[in-house]
C-alpha positions as CSV (number, residue, x, y, z in Angstrom):
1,X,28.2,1.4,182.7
2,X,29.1,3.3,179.6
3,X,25.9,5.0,178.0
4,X,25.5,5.2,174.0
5,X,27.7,7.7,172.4
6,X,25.5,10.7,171.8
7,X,26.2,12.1,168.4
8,X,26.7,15.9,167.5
9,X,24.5,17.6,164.6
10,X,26.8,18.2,161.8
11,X,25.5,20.9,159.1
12,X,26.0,20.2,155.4
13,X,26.5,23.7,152.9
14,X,25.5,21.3,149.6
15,X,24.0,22.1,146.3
16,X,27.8,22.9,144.8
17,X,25.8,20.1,143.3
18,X,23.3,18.4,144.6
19,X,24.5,14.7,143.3
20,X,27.9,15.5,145.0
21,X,26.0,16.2,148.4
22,X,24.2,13.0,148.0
23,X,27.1,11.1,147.8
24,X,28.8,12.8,151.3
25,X,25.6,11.8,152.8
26,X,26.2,8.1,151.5
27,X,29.5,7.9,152.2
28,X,29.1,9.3,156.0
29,X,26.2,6.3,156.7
30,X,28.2,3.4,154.6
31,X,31.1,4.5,156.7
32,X,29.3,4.8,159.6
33,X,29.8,1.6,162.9
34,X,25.7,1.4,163.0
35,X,23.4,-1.4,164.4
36,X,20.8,1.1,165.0
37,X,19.4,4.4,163.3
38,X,20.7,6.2,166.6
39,X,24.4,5.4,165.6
40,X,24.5,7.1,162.5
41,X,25.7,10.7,162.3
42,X,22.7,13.4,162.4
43,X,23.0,16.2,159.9
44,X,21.1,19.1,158.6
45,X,21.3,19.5,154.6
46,X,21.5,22.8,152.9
47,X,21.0,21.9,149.2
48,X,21.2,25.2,147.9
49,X,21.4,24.8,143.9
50,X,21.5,28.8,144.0
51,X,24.8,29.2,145.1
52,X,26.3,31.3,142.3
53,X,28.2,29.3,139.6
54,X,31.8,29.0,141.0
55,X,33.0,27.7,137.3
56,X,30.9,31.2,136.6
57,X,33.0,33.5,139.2
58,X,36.4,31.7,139.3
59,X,37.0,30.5,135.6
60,X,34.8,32.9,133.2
61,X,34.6,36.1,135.3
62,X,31.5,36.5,134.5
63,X,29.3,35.1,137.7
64,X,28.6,36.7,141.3
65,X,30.5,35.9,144.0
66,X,29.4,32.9,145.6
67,X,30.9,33.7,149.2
68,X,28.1,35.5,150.3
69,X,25.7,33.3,150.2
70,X,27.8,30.2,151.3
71,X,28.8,33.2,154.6
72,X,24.5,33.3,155.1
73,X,24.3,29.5,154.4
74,X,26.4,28.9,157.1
75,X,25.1,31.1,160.0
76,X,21.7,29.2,159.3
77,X,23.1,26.4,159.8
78,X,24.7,27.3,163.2
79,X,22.1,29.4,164.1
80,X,19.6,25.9,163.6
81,X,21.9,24.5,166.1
82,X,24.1,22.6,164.2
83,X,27.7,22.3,165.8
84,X,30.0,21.7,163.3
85,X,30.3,22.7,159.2
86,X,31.2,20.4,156.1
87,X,31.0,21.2,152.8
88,X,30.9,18.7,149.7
89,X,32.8,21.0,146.9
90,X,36.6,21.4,147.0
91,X,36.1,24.3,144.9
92,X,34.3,26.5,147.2
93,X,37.1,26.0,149.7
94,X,38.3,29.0,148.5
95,X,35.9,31.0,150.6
96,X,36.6,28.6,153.6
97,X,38.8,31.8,155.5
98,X,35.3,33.6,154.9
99,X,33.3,30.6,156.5
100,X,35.6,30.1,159.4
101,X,35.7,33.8,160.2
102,X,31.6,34.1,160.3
103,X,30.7,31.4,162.4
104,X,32.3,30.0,165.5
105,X,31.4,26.3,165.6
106,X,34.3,24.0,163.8
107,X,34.5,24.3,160.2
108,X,35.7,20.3,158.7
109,X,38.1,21.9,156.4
110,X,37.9,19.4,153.6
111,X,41.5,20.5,152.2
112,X,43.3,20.9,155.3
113,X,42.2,17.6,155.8
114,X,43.4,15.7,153.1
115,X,46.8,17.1,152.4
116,X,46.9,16.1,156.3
117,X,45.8,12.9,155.5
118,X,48.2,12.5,152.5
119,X,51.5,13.4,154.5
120,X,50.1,10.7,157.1
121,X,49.8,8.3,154.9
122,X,53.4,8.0,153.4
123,X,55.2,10.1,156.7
124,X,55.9,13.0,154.1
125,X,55.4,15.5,157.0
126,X,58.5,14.2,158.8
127,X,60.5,13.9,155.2
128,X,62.6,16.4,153.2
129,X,61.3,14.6,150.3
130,X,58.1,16.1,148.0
131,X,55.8,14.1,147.0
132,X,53.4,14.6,143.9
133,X,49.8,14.3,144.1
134,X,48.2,14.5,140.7
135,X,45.2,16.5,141.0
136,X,41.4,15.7,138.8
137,X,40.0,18.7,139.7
138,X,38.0,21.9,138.5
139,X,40.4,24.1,136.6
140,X,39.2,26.8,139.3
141,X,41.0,24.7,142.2
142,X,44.1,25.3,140.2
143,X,43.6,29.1,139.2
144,X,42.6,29.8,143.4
145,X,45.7,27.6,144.5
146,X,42.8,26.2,146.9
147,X,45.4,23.2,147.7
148,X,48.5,25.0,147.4
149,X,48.9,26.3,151.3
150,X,47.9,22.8,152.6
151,X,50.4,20.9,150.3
152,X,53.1,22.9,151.0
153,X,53.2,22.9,154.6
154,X,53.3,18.5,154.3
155,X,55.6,18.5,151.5
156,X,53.4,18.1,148.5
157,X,53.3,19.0,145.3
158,X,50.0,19.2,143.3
159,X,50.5,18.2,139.5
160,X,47.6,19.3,137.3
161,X,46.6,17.7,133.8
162,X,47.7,20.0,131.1
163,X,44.5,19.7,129.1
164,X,42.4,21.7,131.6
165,X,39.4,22.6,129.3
166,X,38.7,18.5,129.1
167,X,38.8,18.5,133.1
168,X,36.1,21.5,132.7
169,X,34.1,19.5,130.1
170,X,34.1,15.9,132.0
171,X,32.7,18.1,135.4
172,X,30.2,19.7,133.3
173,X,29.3,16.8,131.6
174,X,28.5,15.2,134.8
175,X,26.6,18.3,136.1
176,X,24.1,18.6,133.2
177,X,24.1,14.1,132.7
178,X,25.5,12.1,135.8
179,X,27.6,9.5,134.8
180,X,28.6,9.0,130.8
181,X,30.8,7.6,128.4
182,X,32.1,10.9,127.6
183,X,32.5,12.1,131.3
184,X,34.4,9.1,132.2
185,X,36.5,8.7,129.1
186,X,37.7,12.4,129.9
187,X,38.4,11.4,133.5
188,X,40.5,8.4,132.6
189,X,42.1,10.2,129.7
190,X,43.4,13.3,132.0
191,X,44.6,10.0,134.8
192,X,46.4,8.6,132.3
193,X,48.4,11.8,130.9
194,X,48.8,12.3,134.8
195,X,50.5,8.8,135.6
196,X,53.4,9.7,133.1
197,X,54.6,12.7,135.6
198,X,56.0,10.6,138.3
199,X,53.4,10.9,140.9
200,X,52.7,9.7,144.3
201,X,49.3,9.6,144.6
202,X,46.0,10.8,142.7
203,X,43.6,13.2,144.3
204,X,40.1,13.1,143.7
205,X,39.2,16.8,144.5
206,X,36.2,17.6,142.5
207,X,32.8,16.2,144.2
208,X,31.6,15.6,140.3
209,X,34.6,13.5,139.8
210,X,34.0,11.9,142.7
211,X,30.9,10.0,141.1
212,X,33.2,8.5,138.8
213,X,36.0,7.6,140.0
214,X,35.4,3.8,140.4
215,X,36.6,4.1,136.6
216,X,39.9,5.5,137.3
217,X,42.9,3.3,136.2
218,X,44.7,1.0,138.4
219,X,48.1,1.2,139.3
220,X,48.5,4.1,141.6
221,X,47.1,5.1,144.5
222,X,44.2,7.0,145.2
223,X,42.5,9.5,147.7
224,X,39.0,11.3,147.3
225,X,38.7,14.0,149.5
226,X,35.0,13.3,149.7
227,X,36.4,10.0,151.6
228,X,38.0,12.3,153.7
229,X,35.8,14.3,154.7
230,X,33.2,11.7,155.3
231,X,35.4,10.2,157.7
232,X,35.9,13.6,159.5
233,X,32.1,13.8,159.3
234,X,31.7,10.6,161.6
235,X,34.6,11.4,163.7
236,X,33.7,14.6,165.0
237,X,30.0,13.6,165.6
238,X,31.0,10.7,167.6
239,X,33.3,13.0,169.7
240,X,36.1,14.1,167.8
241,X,37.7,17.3,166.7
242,X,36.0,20.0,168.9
243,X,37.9,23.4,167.5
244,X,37.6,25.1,163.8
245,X,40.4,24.1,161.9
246,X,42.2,27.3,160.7
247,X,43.7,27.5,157.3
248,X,47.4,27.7,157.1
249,X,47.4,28.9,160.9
250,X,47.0,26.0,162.9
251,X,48.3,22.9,163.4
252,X,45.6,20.1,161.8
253,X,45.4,16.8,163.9
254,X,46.1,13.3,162.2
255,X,42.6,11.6,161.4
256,X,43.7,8.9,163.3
257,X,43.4,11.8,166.6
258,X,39.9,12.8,165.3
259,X,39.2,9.2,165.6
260,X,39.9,8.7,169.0
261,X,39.3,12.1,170.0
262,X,42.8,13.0,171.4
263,X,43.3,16.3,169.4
264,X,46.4,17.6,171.2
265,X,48.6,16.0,168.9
């Protein structure tokens, strides 16, 4: 007889804010097959709000470098035993080669996993064709090229709204007020400008945006990377992925692989 599955500890670098972590936590047990609290994924939280600003480091040039403490927040975490890192913010994905390179349990690379995820979806990674992803994120995703190695290795194109101070003031709005007229009103505003470029697909890569985005406008499809990486969350816990996924140097598997655990393809 086949015992329960036994689920691995996955460790959470959160704070980057803490709303946004929340909401991975919420996703990962909504998604989660549970009849029992046993099923459901254990993980250990790190809300640090102290991470330095990244809007701070990245945009204004004025903040520390957050990479040092997200490099001291992760050996914690393994070092409490966790076996596998995910972290909530696409924006400090930047500092993901740092991560990977400090600890040597699996890093859930949240943007190697959506641009894989993307390509799977509509077979771009076995096309000549590019497809366009229109990207609501943080005006720092864009300045780091956080998506750009991902995209271009499955044949997407990221496609960013040309007004990117409103995309700075809709995530800070949601930051210092949750939702809001005025954070959602910039949101659909920059989705709208957006759907007159000929995309493929919206992305949903900024945590903050990710609280809002049931007000996004119809029409076109859409992906949240939170989504994502809540369903990497579950699948590696219940026995999926069991190496680091390394940044422009590695094949990623499908999520349908993590799923069922067959990571050779």
């Amino acid at each position: 007889m086949i015992g329960p599955v036994k689920m691995r500890v996955v460790g959470v670098l959160g704070g980057m804010g803490p709303e946004a972590t929340v909401l991975l936590m919420s996703r990962v047990i909504t998604l989660t097959p549970a009849s029992d609290d046993s099923d459901h994924v254990p993980m250990l939280i790190d809300n640090n709000t102290q991470v330095p600003s990244r809007i701070k480091a990245i945009i204004e040039k004025t903040g520390e470098d957050p990479g040092t403490v997200l490099v001291v927040m992760a050996r914690r975490l393994a070092e409490a035993g966790v076996e596998a890192l995910a972290m909530p913010c696409n924006t400090a994905h930047h500092y993901a080669p740092l991560l990977k390179e400090a600890v040597s349990i699996p890093f859930l690379d949240m943007v190697e996993l959506t641009a894989d995820h993307i390509a799977r979806l509509c077979g771009s990674a076995d096309s000549s064709a590019v497809l366009r992803v229109g990207m609501l994120a943080s005006p720092a995703v864009r300045i780091t090229g956080v998506f750009d190695r991902a995209f271009a290795a499955r044949g997407l194109y990221p496609v960013y709204p040309p007004r990117q101070d409103a995309m700075l003031a809709c995530i800070k709005a949601i930051k210092a007020a949750g939702r809001s007229d005025t954070a959602i009103e910039l949101l659909q505003n920059a989705a709208v400008e957006l759907t007159t470029e000929g995309l493929d697909f919206l992305l949903v890569a900024c945590s903050e945006l990710s609280l809002i985005k049931d007000n996004l406008p119809y029409g076109i499809p859409v992906v949240d990377t939170i989504d994502v990486l809540a369903e990497a969350v579950i699948a590696f816990s219940r026995g999926g992925l069991a190496r680091t996924v390394k940044m422009g140097t590695e094949k990623t598997a499908t999520m349908s692989a993590y799923v069922s655990g067959d990571i050779s393809k």
